[in-house]
PAPA-745784 format. One record per residue (C-alpha): residue in three letters; x, y, z. Coordinates in nm, 4 decimals. Layout:
BEGIN
SITE, ALA, X, Y, Z
...
***
This chain:
BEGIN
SITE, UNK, 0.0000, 0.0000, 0.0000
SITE, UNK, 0.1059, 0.3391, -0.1032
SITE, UNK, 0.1532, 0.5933, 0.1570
SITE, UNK, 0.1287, 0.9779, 0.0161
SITE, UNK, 0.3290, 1.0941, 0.2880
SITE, UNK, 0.6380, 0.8971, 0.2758
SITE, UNK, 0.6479, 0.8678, -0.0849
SITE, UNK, 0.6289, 1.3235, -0.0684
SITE, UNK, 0.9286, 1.2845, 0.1493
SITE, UNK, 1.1071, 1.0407, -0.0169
SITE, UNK, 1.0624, 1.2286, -0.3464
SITE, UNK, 1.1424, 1.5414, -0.1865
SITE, UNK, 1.4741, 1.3968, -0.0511
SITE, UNK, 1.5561, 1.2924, -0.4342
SITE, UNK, 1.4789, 1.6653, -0.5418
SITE, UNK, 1.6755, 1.7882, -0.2951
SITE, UNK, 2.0029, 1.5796, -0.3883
SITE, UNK, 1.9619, 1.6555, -0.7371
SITE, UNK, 1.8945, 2.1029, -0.6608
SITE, UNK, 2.2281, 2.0457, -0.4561
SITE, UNK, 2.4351, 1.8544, -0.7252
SITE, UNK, 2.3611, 2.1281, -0.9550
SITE, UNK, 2.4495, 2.3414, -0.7251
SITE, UNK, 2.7382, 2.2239, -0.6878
SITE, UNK, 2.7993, 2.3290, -0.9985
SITE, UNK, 3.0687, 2.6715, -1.0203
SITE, UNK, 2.8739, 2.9744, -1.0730
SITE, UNK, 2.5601, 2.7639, -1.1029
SITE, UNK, 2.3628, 2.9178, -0.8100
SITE, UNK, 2.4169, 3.1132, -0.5310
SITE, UNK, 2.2374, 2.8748, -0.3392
SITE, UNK, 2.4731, 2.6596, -0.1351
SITE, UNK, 2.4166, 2.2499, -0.1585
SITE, UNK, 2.2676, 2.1966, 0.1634
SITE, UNK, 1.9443, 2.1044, 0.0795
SITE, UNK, 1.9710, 1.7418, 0.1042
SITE, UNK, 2.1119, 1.7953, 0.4680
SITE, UNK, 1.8285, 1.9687, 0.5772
SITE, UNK, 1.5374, 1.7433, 0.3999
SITE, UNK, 1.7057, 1.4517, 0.5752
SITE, UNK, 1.7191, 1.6272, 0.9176
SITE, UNK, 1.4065, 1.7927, 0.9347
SITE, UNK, 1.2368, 1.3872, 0.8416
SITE, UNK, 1.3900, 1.2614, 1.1313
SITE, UNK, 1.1766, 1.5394, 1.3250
SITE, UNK, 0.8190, 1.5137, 1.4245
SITE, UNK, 0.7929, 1.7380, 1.0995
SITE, UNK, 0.7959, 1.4323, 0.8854
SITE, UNK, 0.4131, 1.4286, 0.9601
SITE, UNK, 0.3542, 1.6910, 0.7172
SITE, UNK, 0.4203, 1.7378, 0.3344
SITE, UNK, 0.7504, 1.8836, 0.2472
SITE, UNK, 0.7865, 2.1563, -0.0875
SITE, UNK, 1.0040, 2.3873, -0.1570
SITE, UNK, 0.9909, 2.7562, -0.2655
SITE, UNK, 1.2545, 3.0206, -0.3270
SITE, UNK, 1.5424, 2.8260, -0.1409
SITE, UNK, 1.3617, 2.7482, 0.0980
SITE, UNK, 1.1686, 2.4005, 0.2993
SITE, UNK, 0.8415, 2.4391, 0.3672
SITE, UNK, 0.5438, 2.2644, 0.5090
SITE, UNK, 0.2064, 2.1470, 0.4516
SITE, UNK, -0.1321, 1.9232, 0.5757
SITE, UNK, -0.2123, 1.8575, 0.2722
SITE, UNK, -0.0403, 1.6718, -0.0292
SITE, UNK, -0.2032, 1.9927, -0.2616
SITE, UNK, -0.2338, 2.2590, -0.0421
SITE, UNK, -0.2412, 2.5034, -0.3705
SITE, UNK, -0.5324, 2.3230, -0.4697
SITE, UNK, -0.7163, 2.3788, -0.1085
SITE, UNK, -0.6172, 2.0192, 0.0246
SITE, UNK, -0.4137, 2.1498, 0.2954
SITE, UNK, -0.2741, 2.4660, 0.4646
SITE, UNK, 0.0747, 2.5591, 0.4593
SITE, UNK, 0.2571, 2.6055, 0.7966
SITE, UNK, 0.4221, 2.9716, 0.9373
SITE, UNK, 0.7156, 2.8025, 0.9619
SITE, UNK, 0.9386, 2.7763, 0.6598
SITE, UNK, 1.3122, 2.7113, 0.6705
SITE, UNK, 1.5179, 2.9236, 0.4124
SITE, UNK, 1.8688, 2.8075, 0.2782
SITE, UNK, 2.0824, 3.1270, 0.2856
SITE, UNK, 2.4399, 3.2253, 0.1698
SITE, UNK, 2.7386, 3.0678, 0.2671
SITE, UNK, 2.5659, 2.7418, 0.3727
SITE, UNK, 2.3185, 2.8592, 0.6436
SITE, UNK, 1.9801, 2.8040, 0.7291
SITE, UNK, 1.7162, 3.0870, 0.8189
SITE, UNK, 1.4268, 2.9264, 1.0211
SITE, UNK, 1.1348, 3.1567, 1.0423
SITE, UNK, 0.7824, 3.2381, 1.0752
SITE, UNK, 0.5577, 3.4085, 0.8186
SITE, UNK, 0.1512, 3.3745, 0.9056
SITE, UNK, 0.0246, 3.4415, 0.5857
SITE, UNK, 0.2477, 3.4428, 0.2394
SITE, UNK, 0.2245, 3.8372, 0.1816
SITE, UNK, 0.2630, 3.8931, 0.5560
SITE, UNK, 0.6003, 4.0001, 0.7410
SITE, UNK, 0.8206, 3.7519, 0.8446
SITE, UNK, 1.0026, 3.6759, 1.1810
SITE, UNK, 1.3483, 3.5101, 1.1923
SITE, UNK, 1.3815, 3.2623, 1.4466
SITE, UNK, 1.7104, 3.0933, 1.4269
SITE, UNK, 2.0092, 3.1331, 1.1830
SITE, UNK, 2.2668, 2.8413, 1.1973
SITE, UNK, 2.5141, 2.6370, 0.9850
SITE, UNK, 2.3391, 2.3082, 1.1179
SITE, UNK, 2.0210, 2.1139, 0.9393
SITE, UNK, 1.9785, 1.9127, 1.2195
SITE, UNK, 1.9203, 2.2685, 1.4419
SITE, UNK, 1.7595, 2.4714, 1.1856
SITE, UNK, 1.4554, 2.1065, 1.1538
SITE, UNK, 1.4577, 2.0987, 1.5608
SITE, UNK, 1.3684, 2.4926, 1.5828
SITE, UNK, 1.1648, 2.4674, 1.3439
SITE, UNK, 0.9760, 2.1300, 1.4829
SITE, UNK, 0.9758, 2.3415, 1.7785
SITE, UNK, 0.8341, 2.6413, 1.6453
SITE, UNK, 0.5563, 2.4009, 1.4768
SITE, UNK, 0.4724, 2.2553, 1.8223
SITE, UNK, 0.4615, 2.5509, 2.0189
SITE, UNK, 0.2103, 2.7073, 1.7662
SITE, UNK, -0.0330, 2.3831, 1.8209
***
């Protein structure tokens, strides 16, 4: 039996390695390859219960395996990949709303457990 939510994580942790090996690529990107790290990290977190996608460099979360399509609701907290391989965690409560930095950090494995703790604290 299929399950949509490991199957969105497991394909999300395939997107991620191939973003970061063209990344990887000189004066491909300014984003740094890091993605991976962080997908990996932030599954091993109680996040893995909702749907991973990214947008503009950065992990987000939903409920809902088409949350563009009303089958979901994206989360405030988002985790952005920033210059010389760091991680931004923040909150943002709508998309067009102002955003509030939470955490900056060279570490996935932080930047998933602030955010999982940002997600938890929220309810």
């Amino acid at each position: 039996m299929n399950d949509p939510l490991s199957e969105a994580w497991d394909f999300q942790a395939r997107a991620a390695a191939e973003q970061d090996d063209l990344c990887r690529i000189p004066g491909g990107s300014w984003i740094p390859p890091i993605l991976q790290d962080l997908v990996l990290a932030a599954r091993s977190t109680s996040l893995s219960r909702y749907y991973p996608f990214t947008s503009h460099a950065t992990l987000r979360f939903s409920t809902g395996p088409q949350w563009w399509l009303g089958d979901g609701d994206i989360l405030a907290v988002a985790i952005a990949l920033v210059p010389e391989g760091r991680y931004l965690v923040y909150t943002q409560t709508s998309h067009d709303g102002p955003s509030s930095a939470g955490l900056e950090t060279t570490s996935a494995d932080e930047a998933a457990a602030t955010a999982e703790q940002l997600v938890n604290a929220a309810g």
